[in-house]
VMD Tcl script that draws the C-alpha trace (Angstrom):
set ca {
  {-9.22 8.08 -12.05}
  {-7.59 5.02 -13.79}
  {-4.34 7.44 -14.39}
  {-4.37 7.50 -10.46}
  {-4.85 3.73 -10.14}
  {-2.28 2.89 -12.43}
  {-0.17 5.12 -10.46}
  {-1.34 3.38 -7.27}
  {0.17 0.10 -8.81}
  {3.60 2.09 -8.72}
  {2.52 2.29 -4.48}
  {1.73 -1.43 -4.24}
  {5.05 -2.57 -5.47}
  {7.64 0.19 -5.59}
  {9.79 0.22 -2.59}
  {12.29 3.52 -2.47}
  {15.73 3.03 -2.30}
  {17.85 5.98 -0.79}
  {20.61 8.41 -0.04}
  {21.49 11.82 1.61}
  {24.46 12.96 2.86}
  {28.57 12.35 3.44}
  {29.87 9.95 6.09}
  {31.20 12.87 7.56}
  {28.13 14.70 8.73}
  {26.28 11.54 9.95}
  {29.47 11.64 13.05}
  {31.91 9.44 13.74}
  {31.70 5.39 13.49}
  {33.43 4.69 16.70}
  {32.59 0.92 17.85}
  {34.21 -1.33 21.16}
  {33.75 -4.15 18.56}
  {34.56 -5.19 15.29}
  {31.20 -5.04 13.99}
  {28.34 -2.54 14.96}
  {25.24 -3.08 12.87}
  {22.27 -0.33 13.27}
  {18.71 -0.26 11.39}
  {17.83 2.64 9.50}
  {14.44 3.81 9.03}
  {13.76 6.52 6.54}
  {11.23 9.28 6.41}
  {8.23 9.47 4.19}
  {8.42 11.34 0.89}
  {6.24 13.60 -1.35}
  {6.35 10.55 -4.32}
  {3.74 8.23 -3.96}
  {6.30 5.15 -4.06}
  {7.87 7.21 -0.61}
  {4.54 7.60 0.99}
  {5.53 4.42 3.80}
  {9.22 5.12 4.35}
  {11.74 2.71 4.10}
  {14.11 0.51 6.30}
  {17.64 -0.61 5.98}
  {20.23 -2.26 8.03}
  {24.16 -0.60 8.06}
  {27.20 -2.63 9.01}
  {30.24 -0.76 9.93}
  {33.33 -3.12 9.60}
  {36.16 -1.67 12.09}
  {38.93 -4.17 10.66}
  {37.84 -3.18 7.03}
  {37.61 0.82 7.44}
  {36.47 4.03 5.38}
  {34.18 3.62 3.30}
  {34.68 -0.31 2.27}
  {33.90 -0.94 5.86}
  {30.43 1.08 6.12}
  {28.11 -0.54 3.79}
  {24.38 -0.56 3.56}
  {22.15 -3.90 3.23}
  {18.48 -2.50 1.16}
  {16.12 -5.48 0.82}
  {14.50 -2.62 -1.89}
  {16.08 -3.05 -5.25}
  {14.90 -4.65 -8.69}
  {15.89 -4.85 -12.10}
  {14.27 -2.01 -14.15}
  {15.38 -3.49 -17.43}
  {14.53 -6.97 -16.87}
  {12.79 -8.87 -19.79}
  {8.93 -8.54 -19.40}
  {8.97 -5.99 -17.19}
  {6.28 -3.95 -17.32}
  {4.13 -7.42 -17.80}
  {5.39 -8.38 -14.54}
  {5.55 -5.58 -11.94}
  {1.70 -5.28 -13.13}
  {1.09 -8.74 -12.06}
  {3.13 -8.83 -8.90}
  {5.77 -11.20 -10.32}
  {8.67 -8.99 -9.77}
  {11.67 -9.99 -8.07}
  {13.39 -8.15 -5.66}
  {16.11 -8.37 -4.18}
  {18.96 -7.58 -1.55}
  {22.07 -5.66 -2.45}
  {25.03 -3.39 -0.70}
  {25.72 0.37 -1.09}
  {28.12 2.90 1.08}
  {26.44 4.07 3.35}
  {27.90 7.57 2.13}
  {25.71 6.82 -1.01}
  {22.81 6.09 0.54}
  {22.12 9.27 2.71}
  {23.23 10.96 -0.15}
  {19.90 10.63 -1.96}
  {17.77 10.98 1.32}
  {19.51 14.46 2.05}
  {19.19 15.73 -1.71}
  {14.85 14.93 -1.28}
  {14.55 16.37 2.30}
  {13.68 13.14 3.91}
  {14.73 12.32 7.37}
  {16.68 9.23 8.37}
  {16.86 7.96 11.60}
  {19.61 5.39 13.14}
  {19.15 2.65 16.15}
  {22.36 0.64 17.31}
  {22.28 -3.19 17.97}
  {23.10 -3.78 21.58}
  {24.42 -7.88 20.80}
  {27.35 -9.07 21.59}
  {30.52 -9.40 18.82}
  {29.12 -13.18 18.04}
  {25.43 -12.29 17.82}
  {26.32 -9.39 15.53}
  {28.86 -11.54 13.59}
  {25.68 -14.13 13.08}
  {23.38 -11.19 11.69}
  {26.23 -9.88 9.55}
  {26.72 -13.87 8.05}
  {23.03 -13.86 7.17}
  {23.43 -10.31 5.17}
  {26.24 -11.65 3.23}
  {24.36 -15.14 2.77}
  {21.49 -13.05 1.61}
  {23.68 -11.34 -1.44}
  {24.88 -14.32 -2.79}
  {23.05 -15.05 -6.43}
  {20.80 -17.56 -5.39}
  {19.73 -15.98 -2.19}
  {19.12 -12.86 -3.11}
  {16.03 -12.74 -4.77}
  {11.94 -12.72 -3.43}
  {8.92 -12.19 -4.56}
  {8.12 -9.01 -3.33}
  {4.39 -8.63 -1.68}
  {3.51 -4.97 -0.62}
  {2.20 -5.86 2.45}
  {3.81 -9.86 3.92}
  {6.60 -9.55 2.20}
  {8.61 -6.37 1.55}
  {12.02 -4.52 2.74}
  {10.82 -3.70 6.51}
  {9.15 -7.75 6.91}
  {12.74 -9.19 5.34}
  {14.47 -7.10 7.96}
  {11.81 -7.62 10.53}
  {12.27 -11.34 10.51}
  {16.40 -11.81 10.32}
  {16.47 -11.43 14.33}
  {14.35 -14.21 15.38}
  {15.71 -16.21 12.58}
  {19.44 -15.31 13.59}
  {18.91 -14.96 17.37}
  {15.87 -17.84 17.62}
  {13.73 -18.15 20.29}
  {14.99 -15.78 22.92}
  {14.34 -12.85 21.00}
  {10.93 -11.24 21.61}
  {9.12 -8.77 20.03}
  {7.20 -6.29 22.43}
  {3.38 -5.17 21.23}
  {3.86 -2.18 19.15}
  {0.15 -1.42 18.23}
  {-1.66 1.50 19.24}
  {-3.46 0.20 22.44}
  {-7.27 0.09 22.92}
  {-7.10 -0.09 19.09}
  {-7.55 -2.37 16.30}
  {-6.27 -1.44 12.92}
  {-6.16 -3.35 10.17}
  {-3.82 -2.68 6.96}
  {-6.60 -0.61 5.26}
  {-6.78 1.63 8.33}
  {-2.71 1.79 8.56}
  {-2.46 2.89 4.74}
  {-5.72 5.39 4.92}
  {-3.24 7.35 7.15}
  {-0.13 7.31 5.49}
  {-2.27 8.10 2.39}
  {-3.62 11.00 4.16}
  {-2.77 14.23 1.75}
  {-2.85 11.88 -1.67}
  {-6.51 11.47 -1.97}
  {-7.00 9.59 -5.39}
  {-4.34 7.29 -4.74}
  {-6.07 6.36 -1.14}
  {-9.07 6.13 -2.98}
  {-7.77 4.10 -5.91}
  {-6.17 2.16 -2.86}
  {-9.24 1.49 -1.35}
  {-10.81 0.32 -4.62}
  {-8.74 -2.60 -5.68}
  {-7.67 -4.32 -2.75}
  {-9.84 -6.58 -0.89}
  {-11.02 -7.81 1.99}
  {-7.99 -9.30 3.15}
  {-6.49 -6.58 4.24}
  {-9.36 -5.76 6.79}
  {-8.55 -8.28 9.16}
  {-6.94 -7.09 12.66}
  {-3.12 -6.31 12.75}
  {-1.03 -8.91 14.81}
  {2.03 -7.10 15.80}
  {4.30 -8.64 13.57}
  {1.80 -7.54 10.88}
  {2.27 -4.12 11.36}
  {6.13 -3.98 11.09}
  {5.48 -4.37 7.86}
  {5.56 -0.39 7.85}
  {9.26 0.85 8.73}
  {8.05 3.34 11.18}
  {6.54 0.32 13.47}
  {9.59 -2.21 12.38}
  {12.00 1.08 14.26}
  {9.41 1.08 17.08}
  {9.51 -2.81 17.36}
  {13.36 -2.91 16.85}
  {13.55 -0.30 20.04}
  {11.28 -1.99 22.54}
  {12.85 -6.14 21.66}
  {14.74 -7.76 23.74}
  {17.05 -10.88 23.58}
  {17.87 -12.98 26.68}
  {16.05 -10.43 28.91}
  {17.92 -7.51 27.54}
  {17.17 -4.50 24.96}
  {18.76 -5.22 21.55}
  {18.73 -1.31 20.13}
  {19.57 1.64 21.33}
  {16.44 4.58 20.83}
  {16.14 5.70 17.67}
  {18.49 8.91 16.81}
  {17.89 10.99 14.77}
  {20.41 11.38 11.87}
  {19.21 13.44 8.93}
  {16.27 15.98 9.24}
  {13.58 15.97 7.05}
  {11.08 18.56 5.69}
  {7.94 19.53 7.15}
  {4.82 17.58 6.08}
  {2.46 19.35 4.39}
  {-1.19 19.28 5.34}
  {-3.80 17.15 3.84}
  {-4.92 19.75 1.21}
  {-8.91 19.55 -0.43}
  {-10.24 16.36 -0.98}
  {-11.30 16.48 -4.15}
  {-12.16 12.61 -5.09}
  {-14.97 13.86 -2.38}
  {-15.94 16.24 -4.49}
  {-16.14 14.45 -7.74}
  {-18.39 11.57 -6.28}
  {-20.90 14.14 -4.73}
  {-21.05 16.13 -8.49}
  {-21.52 12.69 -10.23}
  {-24.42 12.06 -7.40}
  {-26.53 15.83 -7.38}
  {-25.70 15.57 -11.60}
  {-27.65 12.15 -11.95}
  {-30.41 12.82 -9.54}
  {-30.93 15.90 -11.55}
  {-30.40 14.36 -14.62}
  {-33.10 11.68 -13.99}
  {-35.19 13.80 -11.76}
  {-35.86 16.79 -14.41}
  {-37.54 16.05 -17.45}
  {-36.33 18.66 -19.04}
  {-32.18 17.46 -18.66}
  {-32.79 14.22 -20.22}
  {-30.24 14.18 -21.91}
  {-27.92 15.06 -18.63}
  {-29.72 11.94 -17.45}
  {-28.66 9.87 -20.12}
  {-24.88 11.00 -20.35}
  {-24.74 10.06 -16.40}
  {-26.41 7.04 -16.54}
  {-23.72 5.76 -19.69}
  {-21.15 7.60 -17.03}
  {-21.61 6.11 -14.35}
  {-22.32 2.69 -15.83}
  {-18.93 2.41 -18.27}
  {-17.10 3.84 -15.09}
  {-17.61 1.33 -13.00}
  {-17.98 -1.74 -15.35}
  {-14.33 -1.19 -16.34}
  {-13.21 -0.78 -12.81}
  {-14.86 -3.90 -11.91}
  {-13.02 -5.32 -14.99}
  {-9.53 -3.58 -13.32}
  {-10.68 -5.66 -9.88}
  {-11.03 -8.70 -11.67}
  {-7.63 -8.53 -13.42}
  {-6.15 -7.67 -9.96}
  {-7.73 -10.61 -8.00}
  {-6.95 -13.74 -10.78}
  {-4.85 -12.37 -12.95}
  {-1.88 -10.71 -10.54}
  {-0.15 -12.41 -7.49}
  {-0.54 -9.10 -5.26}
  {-2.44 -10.88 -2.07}
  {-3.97 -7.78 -1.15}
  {-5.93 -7.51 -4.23}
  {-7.75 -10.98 -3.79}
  {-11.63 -11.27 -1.77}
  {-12.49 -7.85 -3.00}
  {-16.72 -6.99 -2.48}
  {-16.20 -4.00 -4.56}
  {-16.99 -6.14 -7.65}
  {-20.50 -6.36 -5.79}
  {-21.22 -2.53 -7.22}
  {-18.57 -2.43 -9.43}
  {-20.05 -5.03 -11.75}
  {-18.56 -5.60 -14.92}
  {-21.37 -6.59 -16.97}
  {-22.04 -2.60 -15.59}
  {-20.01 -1.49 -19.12}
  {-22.30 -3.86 -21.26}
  {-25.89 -2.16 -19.65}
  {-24.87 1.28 -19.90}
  {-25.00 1.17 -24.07}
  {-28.23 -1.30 -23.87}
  {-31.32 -0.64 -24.57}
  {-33.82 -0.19 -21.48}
  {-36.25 -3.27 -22.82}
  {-35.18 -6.67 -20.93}
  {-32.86 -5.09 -18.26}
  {-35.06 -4.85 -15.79}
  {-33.98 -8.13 -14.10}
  {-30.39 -6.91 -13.99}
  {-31.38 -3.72 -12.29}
  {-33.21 -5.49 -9.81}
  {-29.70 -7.72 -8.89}
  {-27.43 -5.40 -9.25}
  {-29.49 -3.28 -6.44}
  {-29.75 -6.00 -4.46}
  {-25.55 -6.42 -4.66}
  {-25.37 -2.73 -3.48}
  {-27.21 -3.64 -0.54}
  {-24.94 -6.45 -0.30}
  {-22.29 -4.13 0.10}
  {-23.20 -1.92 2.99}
  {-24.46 -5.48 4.69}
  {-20.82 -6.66 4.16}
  {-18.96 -3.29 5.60}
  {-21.80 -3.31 8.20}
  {-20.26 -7.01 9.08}
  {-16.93 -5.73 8.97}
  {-15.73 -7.76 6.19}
  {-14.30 -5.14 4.03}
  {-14.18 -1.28 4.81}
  {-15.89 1.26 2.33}
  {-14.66 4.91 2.61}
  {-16.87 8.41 2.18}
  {-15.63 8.91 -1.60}
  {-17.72 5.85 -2.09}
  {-21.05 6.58 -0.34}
  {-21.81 9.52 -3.14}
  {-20.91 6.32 -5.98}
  {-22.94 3.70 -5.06}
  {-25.86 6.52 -4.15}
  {-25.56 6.77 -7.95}
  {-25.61 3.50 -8.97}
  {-29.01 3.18 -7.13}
  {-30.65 6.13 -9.10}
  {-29.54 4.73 -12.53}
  {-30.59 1.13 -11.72}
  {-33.39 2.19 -9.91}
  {-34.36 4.28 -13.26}
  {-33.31 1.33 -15.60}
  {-35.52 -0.78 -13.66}
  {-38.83 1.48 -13.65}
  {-37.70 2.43 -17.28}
  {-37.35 -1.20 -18.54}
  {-40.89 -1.86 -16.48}
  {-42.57 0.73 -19.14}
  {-41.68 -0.43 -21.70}
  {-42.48 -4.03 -21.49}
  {-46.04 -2.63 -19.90}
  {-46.78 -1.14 -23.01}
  {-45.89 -4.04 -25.52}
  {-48.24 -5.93 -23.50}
  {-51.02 -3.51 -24.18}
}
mol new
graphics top color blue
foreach p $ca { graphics top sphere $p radius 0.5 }
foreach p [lrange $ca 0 end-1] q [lrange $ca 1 end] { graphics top cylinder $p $q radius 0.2 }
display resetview
């Protein structure tokens, strides 16, 4: 499970930058103007850094021409083989930035993975789209061109999402683009992208906190490409739709299907394993291999939620409740001896009951892969408790 976790940080602050085929096959760049600008929002991919898509804006230059005149503006690149990297994509410290690519060499990449590509038009007028096209070259310049990228307020779809009120000002309007009669927060949103990559939604679902439970306001949920092309299509400036519908460009493959969940499965073995193992007399030592199990486990994941809260800058990590079961001191108890821990037992129940109180409240969501966990966690404090309770009994006999 930590492999997967480690491999969710890769999620929280990769953002895929693309290709797929020639200028040729995406038709012909025909424009009344000098300048036609579209957004381009890319499919999902099998990788777990391609799970949301991405989004990019294309300028096509008629006084420039070819391929100098169709360039590509992705908010999505970084420096691989910057000093202290490692150190600081793991703490969220990572700049990003914007650069330029043909536009032949970014479909290039998108065609070569299977992953579709759709296009949308601006519908402004030659000194609106001159404006957006200043900002994109503003943007490039050395000391504009980096941010501090945040997976979910601050990332390649929210950059692009924000240039057209910033450009346009306060005539451009956003229509609501959330599902109506429903109210999804970002855990909700990423559950379902994460649909068929189980122990990375469940890894997911671990470290980030309670911030991302709140309610979605619209522009909150653009920052997913797929809703940032829906908002794009339904805006309007001075009355009037900015963006053609979205057209599709480049197919994509077929998504698979969700496959067995098998994170599931794990919790419910380490559940039936340590109710047998304390329940039998004659598996005691099953008992006591679960009990360390379960214990270490999640004592060094709430160690992994502590790091992630004070010790990155990822704001989804921060106000996590999963340290309520996931307690640290967890790792310390599950090599102690049963004398004296009784009291600890007794509170770290107590926090598990916190828990369900707290996703009863809606404060932070828990998912089924936990249920079978902290189930667990009550049988081994629960049998530390009565365990610890002995003993002391008898040295006071």
């Amino acid at each position: 499970m930590i492999k997967h976790l480690l491999v969710f940080m890769v999620c929280l602050t990769l953002s895929v930058t693309g290709m797929s085929q020639s200028d040729s096959a995406a038709g012909p760049l025909k424009s009344r103007s000098g300048i036609r600008i579209s957004l381009l929002t890319c499919g999902t991919g099998d990788q777990v850094w391609e799970t949301f898509g991405h989004t990019a804006l294309r300028v096509v230059d008629s006084s420039v021409g070819g391929r100098m005149g169709d360039i590509v503006y992705n908010y999505g690149m970084f420096n691989g083989y910057d000093e202290n990297f490692e150190l600081k994509f793991m703490r969220g410290k990572l700049l990003y930035y914007v650069a330029t690519e043909f536009y032949g060499n970014f479909m290039e990449e998108y065609f070569s993975y299977g992953r579709k590509v759709e296009e949308q038009v601006l519908l402004l007028e030659e000194k609106d789209k001159q404006k957006i096209a200043a900002f994109l070259r503003r943007n490039t310049l050395p000391e504009n061109r980096y941010y501090k990228y945040d997976f979910f307020f601050d990332n390649c779809a929210t950059r692009i999402r924000d240039i057209f009120p910033d450009v346009l000002g306060s005539n451009f309007h956003f229509e609501d683009v959330r599902p109506k009669g429903v109210h999804l927060s970002f855990r909700d949103i990423i559950n379902k992208y994460f649909y068929k990559k189980h122990w990375e939604r469940v890894g997911v679902n671990i470290l980030l906190g309670s911030k991302i439970d709140r309610v979605m306001t619209n522009a909150d949920i653009m920052f997913l490409p797929d809703y940032l092309r829906d908002g794009v299509a339904s805006a309007s400036y001075n009355g009037k739709s900015i963006a053609t519908e979205p057209e599709l460009i480049l197919d994509g493959s077929e998504q698979l299907p969700a496959g067995p969940n098998f994170p599931l499965v794990l919790t419910i073995l380490i559940f039936f394993l340590t109710l047998i193992g304390i329940s039998v007399p004659k598996l005691q030592v099953l008992g006591r291999v679960m009990r360390i199990l379960v214990l270490s486990v999640t004592g060094l994941l709430g160690c992994l939620i502590l790091i992630m809260w004070f010790g990155t800058n990822h704001q989804g990590c921060s106000q996590n409740t999963n340290i309520l079961w996931a307690l640290p001191l967890n790792f310390y108890i599950a090599f102690a001896k049963p004398k004296g821990i009784g009291k600890y037992s007794v509170i770290a129940m107590l926090c598990i009951v916190g828990v369900l109180i707290v996703h009863i409240a809606g404060v932070q969501a828990i998912i089924p892969e936990f249920i079978p966990l902290l189930l667990s966690l009550l049988l081994v404090h629960g049998w530390n408790y009565r365990r610890s309770t002995l003993i002391v009994s008898k040295s006071n006999t």
